[in-house]
N, C-alpha and C positions, 0 to 999 in steps of 0.2 A: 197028445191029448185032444188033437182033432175031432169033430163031433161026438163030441161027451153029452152033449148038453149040460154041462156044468153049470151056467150062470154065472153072474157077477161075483157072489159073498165067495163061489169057490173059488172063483180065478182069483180073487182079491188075497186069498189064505194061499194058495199054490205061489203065487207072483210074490209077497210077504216072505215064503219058507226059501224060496229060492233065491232071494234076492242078492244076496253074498256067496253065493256059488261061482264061483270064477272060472269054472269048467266049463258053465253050462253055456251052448254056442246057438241054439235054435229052443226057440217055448213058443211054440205051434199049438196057440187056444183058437186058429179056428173053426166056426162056424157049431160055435158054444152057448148061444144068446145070452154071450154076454155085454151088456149096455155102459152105461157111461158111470156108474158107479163103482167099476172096475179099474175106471181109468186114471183114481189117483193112487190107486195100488200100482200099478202098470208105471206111472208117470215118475214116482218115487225110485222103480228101478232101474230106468233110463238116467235119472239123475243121480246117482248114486254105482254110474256104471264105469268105474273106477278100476284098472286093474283087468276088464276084458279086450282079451284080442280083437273077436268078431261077437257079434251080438245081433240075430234074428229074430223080432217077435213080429209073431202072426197072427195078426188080430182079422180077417178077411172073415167075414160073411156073418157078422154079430151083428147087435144093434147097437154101435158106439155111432152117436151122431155130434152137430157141433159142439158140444157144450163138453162131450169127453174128450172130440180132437184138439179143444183149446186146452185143457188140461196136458194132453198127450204134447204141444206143441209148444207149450212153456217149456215142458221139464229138456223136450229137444232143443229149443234154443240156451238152454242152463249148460245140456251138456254140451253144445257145439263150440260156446262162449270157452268153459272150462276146457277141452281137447285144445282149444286153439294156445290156451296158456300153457296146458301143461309141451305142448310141441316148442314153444318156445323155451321153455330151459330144459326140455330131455330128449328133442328131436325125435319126437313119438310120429312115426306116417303110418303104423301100419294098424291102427283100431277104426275099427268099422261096424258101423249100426244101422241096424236096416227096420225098419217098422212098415209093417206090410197090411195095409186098412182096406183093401178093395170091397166090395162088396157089403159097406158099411152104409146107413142111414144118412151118408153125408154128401150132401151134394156136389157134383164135381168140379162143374162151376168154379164155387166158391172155395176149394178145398183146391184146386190151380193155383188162381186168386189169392190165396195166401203162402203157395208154395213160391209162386213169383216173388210176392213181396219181402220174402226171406232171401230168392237169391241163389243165383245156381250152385254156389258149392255146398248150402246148406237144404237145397230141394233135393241131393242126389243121395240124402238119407230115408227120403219116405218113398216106398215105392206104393201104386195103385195095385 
């Protein structure tokens, strides 16, 4: 779905329909301009990502700036909190999620700055 120009309300309906699709391994919305109003559709599926092996969303070259990455960064520490339980009673190593924001309205700076403050095994989910 890479430069559609989709926007927000479609990614938000796309991200929504897909969301319990257990198959699905890459949702490549970038460079959509889609903004931060996407991003508790977006935020909903990361938390609710139950039951996926691997999981790539490609959010690069939108305009999600801080206000969606704080969204985007709740729903990742919800699920990193949840994987680490669910590893303790069913020896889960092999689900992996990747969110992929480069090219986004957010400063890098700060968007380091909070990947430190979470900690290297839970910074090696967001890739730039």
């Amino acid at each position: 779905m890479r430069n559609s120009n989709i926007g927000s309300s479609s990614a938000s309906n796309i991200v929504a329909a897909l969301i319990h699709n257990r198959s699905l391994e890459t949702l490549d919305l970038g460079n959509n301009q889609i903004g931060d109003q996407a991003c508790g559709a977006i935020a909903k599926m990361i938390r609710e990502k139950q039951g996926y092996e691997r999981l790539t969303l490609v959010l690069r070259c939108n305009q999600i700036s801080k206000q969606g990455y704080e969204k985007l960064k709740e729903a990742l520490l919800h699920h990193h909190q949840d994987l680490n339980t669910r590893r303790e009673f069913s020896h889960t190593e092999n689900e992996d999620l990747k969110v992929q924001l480069g090219g986004n309205p957010i400063s890098i700076r700060d968007f380091q700055a909070a990947l430190d403050s979470l900690g290297t095994t839970f910074a090696s989910l967001l890739l730039l």
